[in-house]
DRENTORKOL-3810 file (N, C-alpha, C; in nm, 4 decimals):
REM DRENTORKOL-3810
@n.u->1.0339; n.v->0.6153; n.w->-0.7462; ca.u->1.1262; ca.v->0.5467; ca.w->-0.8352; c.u->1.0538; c.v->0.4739; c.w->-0.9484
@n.u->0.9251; n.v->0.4247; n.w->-0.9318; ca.u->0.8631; ca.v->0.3518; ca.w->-1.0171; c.u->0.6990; c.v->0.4291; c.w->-1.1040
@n.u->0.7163; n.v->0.5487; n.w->-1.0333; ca.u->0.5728; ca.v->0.6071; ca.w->-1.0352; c.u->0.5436; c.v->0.6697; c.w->-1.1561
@n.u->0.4456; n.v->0.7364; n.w->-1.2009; ca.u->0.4054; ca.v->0.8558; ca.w->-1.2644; c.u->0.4801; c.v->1.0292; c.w->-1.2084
@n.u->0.4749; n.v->1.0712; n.w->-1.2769; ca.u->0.5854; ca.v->1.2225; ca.w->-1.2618; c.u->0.4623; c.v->1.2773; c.w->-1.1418
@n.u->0.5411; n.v->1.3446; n.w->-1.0428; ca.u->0.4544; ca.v->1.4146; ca.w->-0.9673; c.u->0.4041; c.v->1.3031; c.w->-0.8266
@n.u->0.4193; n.v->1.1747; n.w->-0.7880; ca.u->0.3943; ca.v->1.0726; ca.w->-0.7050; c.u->0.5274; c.v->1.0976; c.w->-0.6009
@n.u->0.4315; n.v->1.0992; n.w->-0.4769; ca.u->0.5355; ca.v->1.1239; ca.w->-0.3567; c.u->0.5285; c.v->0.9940; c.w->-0.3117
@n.u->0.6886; n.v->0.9060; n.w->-0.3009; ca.u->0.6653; ca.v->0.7981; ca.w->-0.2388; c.u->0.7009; c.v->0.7801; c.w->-0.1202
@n.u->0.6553; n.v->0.7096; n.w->-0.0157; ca.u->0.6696; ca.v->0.7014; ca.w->0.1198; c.u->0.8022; c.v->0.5520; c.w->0.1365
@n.u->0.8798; n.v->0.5882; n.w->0.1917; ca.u->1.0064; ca.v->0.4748; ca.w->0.1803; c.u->1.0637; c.v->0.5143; c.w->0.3540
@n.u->1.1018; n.v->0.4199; n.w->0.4051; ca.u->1.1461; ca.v->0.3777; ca.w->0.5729; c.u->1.2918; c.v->0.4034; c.w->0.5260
@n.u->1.3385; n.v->0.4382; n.w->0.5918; ca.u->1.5217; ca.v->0.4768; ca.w->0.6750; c.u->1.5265; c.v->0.3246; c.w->0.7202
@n.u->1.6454; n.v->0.3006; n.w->0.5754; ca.u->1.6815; ca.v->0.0977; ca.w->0.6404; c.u->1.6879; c.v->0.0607; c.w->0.7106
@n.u->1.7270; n.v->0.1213; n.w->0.8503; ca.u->1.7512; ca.v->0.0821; ca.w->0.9998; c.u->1.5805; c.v->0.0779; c.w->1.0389
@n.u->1.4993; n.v->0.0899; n.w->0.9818; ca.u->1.3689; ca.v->0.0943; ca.w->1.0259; c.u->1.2895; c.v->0.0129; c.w->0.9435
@n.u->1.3460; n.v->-0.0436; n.w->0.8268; ca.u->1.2687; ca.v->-0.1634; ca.w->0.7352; c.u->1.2740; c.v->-0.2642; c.w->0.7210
@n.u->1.1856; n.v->-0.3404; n.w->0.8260; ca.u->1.2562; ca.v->-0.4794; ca.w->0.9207; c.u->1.1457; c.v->-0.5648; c.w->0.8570
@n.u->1.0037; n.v->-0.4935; n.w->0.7863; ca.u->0.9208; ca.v->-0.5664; ca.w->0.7190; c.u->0.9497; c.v->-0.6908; c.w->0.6024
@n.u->0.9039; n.v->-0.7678; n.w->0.5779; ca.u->0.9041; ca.v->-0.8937; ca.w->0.4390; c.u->0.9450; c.v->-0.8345; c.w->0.3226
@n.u->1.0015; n.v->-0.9292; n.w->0.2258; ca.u->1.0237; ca.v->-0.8471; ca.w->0.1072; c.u->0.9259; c.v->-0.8509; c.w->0.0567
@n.u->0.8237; n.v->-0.8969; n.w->0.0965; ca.u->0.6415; ca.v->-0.8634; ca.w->0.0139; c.u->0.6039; c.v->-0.7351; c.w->0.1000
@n.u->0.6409; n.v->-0.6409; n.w->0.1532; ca.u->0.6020; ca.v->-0.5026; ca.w->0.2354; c.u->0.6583; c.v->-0.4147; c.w->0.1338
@n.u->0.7471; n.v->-0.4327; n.w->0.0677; ca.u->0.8089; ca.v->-0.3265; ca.w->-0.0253; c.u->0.7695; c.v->-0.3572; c.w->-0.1768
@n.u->0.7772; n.v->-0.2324; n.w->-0.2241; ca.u->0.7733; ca.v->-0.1868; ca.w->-0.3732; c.u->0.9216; c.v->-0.2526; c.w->-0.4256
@n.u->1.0238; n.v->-0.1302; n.w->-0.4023; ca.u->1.1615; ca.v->-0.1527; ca.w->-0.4412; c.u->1.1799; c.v->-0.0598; c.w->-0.3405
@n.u->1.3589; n.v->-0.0768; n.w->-0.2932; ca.u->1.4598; ca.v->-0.0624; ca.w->-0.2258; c.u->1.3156; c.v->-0.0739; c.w->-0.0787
@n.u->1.3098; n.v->0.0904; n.w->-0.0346; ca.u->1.2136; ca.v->0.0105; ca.w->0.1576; c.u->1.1136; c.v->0.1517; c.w->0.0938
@n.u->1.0787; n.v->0.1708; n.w->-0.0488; ca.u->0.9323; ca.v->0.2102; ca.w->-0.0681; c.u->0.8170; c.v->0.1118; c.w->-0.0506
@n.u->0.7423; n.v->0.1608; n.w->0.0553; ca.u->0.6226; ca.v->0.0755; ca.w->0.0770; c.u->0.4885; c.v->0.0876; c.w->0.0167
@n.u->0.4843; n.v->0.2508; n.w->-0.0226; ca.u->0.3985; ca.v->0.2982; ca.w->-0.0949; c.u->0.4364; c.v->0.4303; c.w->-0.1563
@n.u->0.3267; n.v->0.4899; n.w->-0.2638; ca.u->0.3477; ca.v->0.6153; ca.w->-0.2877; c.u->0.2176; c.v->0.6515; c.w->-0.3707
@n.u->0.1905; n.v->0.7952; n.w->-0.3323; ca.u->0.0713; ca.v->0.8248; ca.w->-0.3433; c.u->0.0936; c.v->0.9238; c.w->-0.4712
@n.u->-0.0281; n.v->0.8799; n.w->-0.6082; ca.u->-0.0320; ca.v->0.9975; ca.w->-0.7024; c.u->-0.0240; c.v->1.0920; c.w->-0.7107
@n.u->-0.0048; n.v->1.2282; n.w->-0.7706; ca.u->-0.0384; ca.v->1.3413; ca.w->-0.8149; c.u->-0.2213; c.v->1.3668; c.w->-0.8042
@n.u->-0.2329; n.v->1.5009; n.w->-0.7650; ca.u->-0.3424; ca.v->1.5559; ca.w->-0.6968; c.u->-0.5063; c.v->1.5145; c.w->-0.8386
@n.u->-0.4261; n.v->1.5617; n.w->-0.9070; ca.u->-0.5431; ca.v->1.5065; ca.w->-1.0296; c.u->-0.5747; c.v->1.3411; c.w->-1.0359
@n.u->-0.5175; n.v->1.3061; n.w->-0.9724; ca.u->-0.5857; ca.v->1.1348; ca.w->-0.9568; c.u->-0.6019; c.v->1.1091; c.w->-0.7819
@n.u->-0.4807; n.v->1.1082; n.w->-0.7405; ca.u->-0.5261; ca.v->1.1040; ca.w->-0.6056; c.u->-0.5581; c.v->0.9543; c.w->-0.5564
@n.u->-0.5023; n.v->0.8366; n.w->-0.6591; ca.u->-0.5185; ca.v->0.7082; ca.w->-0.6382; c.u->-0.3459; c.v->0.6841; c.w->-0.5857
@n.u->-0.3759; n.v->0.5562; n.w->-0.4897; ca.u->-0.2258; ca.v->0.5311; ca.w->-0.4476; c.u->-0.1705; c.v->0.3885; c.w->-0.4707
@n.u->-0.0346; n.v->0.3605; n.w->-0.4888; ca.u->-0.0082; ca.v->0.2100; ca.w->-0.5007; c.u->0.0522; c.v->0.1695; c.w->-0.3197
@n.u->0.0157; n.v->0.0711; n.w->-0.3133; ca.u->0.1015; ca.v->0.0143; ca.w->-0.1020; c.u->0.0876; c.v->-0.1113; c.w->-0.1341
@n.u->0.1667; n.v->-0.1415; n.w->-0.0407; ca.u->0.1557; ca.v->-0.2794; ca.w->-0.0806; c.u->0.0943; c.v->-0.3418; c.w->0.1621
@n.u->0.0580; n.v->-0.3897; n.w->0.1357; ca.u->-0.0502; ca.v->-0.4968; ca.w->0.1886; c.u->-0.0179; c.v->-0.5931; c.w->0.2448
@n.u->-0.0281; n.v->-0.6346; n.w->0.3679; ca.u->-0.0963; ca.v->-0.7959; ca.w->0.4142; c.u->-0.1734; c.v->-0.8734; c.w->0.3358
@n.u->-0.1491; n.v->-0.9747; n.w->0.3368; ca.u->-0.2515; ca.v->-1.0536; ca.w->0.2117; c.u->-0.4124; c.v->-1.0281; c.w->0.2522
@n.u->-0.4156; n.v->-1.0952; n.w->0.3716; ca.u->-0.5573; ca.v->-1.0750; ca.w->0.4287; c.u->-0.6296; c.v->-0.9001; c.w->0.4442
@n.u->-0.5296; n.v->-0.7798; n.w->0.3914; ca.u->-0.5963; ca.v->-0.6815; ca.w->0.3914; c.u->-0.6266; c.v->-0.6542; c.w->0.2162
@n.u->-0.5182; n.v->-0.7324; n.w->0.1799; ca.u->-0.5428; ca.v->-0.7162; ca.w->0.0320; c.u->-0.6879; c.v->-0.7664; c.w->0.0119
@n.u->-0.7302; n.v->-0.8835; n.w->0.0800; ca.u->-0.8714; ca.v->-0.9583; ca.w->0.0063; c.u->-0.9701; c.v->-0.8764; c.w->0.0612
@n.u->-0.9304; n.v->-0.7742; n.w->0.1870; ca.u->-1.0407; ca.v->-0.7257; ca.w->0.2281; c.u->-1.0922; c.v->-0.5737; c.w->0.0972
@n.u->-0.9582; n.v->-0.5266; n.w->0.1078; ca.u->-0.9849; ca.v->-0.3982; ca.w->-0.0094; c.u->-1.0048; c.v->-0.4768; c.w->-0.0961
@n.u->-0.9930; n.v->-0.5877; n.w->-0.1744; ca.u->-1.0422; ca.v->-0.5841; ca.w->-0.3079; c.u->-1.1888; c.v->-0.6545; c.w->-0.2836
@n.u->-1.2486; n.v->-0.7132; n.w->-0.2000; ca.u->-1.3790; ca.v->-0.7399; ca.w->-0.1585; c.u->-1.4245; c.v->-0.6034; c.w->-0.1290
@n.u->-1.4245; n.v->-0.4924; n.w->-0.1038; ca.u->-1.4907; ca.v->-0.3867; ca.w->-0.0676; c.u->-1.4884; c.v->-0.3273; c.w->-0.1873
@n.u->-1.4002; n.v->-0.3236; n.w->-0.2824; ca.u->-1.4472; ca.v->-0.2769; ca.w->-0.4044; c.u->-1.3375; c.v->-0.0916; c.w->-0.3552
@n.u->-1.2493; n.v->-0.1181; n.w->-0.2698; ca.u->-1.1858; ca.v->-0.0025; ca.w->-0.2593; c.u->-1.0844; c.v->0.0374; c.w->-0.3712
@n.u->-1.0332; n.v->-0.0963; n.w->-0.4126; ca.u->-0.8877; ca.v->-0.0888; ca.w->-0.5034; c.u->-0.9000; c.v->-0.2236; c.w->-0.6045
@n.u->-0.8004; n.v->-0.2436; n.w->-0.6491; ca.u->-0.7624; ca.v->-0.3492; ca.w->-0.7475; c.u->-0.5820; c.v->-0.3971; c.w->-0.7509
@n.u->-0.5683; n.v->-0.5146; n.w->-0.7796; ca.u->-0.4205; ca.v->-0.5567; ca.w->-0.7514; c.u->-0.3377; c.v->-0.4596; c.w->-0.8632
@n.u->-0.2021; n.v->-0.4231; n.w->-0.8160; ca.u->-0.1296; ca.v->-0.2956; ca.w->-0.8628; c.u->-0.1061; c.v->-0.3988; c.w->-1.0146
@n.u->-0.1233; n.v->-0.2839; n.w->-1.0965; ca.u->-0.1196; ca.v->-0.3747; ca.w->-1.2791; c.u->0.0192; c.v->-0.4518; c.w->-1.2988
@n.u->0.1480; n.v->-0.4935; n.w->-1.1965; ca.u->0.2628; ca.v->-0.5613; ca.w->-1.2015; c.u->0.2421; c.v->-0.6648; c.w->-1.1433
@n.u->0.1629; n.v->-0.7007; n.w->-1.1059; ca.u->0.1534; ca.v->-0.8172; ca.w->-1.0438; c.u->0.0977; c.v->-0.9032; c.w->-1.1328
@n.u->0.0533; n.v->-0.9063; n.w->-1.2228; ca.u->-0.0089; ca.v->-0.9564; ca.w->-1.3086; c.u->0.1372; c.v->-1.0241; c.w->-1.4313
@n.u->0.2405; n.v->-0.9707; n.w->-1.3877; ca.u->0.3750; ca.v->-1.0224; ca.w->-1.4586; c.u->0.4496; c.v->-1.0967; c.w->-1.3572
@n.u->0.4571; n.v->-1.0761; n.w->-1.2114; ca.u->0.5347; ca.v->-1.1157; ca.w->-1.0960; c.u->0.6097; c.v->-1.0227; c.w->-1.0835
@n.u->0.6389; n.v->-0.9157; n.w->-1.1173; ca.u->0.7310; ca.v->-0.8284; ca.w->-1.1151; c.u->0.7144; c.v->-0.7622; c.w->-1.0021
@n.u->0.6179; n.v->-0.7648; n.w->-0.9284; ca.u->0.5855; ca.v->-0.7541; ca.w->-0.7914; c.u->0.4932; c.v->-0.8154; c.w->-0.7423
@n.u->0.4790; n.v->-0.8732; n.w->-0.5794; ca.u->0.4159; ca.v->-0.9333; ca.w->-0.5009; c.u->0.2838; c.v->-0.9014; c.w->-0.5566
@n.u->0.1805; n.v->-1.0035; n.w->-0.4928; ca.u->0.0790; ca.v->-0.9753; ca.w->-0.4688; c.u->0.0270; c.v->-0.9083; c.w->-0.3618
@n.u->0.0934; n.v->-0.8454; n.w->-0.2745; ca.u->0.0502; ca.v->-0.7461; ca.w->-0.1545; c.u->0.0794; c.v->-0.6436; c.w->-0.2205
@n.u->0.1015; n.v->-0.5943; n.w->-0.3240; ca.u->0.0580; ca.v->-0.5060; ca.w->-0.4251; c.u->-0.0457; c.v->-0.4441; c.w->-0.4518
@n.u->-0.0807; n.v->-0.2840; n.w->-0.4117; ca.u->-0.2455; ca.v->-0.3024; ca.w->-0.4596; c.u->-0.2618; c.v->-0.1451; c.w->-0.4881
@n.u->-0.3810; n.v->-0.1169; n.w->-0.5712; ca.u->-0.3839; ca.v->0.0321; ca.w->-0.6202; c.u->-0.4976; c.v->0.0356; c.w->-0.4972
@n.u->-0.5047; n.v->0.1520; n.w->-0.4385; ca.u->-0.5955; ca.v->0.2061; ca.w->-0.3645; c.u->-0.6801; c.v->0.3375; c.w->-0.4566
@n.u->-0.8283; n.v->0.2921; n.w->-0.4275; ca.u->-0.8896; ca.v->0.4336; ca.w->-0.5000; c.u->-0.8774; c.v->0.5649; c.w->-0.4672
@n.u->-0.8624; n.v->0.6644; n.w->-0.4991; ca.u->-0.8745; ca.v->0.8209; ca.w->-0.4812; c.u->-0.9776; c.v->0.8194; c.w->-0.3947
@n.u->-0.9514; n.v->0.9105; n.w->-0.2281; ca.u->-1.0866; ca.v->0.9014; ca.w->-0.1741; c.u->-1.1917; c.v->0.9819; c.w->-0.1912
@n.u->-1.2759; n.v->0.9922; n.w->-0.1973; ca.u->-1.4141; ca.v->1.0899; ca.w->-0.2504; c.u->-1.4662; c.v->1.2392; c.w->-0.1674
@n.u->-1.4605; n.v->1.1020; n.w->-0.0451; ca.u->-1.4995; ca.v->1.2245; ca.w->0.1173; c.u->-1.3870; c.v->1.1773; c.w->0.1577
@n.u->-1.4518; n.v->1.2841; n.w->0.3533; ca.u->-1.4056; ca.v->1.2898; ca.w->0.4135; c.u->-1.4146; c.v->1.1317; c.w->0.4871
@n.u->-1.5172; n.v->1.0004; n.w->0.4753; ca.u->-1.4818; ca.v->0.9333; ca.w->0.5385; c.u->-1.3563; c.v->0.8305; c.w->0.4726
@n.u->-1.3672; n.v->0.8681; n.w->0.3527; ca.u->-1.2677; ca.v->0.7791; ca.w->0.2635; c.u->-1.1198; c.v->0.8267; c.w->0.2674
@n.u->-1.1204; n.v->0.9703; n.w->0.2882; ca.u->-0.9535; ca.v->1.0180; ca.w->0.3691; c.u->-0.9628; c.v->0.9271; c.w->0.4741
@n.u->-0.9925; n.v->0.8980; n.w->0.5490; ca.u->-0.9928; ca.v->0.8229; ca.w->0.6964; c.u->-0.9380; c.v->0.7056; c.w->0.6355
@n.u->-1.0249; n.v->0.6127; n.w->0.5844; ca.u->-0.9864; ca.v->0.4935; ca.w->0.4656; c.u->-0.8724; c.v->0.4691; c.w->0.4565
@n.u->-0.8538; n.v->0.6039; n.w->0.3556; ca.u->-0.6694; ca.v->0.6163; ca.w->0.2746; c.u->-0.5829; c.v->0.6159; c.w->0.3841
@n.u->-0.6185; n.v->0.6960; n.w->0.4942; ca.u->-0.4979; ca.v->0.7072; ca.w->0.6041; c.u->-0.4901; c.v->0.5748; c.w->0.6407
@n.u->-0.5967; n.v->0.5058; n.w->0.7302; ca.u->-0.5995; ca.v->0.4085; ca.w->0.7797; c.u->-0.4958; c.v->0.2630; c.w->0.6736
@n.u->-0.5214; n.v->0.2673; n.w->0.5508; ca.u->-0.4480; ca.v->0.1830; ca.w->0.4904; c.u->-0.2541; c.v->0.2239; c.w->0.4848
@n.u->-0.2320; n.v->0.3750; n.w->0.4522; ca.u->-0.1451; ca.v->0.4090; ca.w->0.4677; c.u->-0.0732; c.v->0.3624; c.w->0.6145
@n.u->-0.1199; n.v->0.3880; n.w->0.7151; ca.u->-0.0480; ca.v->0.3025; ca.w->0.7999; c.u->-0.0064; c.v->0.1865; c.w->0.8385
@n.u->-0.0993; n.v->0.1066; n.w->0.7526; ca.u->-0.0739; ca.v->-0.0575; ca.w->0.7432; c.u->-0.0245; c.v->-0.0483; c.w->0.6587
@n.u->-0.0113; n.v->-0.0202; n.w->0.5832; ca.u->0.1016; ca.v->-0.0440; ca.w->0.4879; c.u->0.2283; c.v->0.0000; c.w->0.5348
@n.u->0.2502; n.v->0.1604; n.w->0.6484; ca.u->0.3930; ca.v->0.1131; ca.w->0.7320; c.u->0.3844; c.v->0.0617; c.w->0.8357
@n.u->0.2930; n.v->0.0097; n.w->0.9225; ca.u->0.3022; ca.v->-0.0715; ca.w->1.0061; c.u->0.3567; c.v->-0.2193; c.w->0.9565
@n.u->0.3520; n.v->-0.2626; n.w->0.7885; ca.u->0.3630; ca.v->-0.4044; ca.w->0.7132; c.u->0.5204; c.v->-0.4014; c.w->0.7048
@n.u->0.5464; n.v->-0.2724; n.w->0.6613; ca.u->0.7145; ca.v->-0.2601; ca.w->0.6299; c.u->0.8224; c.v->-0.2615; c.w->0.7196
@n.u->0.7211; n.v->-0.2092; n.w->0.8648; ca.u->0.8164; ca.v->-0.1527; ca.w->0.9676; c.u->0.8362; c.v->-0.2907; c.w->1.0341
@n.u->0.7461; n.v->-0.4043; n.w->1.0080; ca.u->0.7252; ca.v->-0.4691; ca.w->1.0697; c.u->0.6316; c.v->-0.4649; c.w->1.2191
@n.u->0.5674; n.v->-0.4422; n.w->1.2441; ca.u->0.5213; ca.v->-0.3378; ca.w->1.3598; c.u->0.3721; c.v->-0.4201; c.w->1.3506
@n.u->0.3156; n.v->-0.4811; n.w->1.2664; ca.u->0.1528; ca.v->-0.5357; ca.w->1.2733; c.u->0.1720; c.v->-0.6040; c.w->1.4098
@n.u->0.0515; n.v->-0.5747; n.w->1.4967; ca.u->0.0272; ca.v->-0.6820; ca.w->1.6287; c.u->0.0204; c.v->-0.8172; c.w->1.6097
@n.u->-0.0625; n.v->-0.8090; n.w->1.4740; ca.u->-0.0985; ca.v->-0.9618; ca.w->1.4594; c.u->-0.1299; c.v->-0.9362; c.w->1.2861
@n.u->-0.0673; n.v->-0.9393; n.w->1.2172; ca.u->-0.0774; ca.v->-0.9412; ca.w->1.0962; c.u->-0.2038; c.v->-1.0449; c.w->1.0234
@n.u->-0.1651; n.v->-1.1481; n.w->1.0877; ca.u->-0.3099; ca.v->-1.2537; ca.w->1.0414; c.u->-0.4265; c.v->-1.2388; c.w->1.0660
@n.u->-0.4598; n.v->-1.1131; n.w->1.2020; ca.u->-0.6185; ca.v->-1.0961; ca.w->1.2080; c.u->-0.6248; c.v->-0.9117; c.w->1.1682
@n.u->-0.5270; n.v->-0.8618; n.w->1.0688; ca.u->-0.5732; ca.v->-0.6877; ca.w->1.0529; c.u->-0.6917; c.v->-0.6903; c.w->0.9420
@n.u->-0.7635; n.v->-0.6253; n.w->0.9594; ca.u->-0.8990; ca.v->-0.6025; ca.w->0.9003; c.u->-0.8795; c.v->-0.4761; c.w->0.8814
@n.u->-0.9129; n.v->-0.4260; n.w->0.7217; ca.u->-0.9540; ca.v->-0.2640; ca.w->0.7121; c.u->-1.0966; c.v->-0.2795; c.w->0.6593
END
């Protein structure tokens, strides 16, 4: 809904989007991943995973946040390179629906 042409976004069935309104993009999109020629994704985040990706130098806060127009659990994730950085991307992709679904064990200690 908000993307570049060609971005598949990942959005929860409402009966299943029990997450914060800082887990969502708009309506219960939580994330959505670019077109193959970039291969960078926007999700939005736990705060404490946000400081971890942007301390690792994985991503940067999604360029709307910088207006309020969306949360700061907002965040661009980089295109992964290898194969351990697919792992990466997945691994964040699920926290990011584990954030929406509501579903984190403990949201205050997730570390990526």
């Amino acid at each position: 809904m908000i993307s570049v042409p060609g971005a598949e976004a990942l959005c929860l069935k409402r009966e299943h989007a029990h997450g914060c309104r800082e887990s969502f993009m708009i309506g219960t999109e939580f994330a959505h991943v670019h077109p193959a020629y970039d291969g960078s994704m926007h999700l939005m985040l736990p705060s404490v995973c946000v400081r971890d990706l942007l301390a690792k130098g994985w991503g940067e806060p999604h360029p709307m946040v910088k207006t309020g127009l969306v949360s700061d659990t907002a965040v661009m994730a980089f295109a992964p390179r290898d194969e351990d950085e697919i792992e990466t991307a997945l691994m964040l992709l699920a926290t990011s629906h584990a954030f929406a679904s509501d579903k984190l064990e403990n949201p205050g200690f997730v570390r990526i």
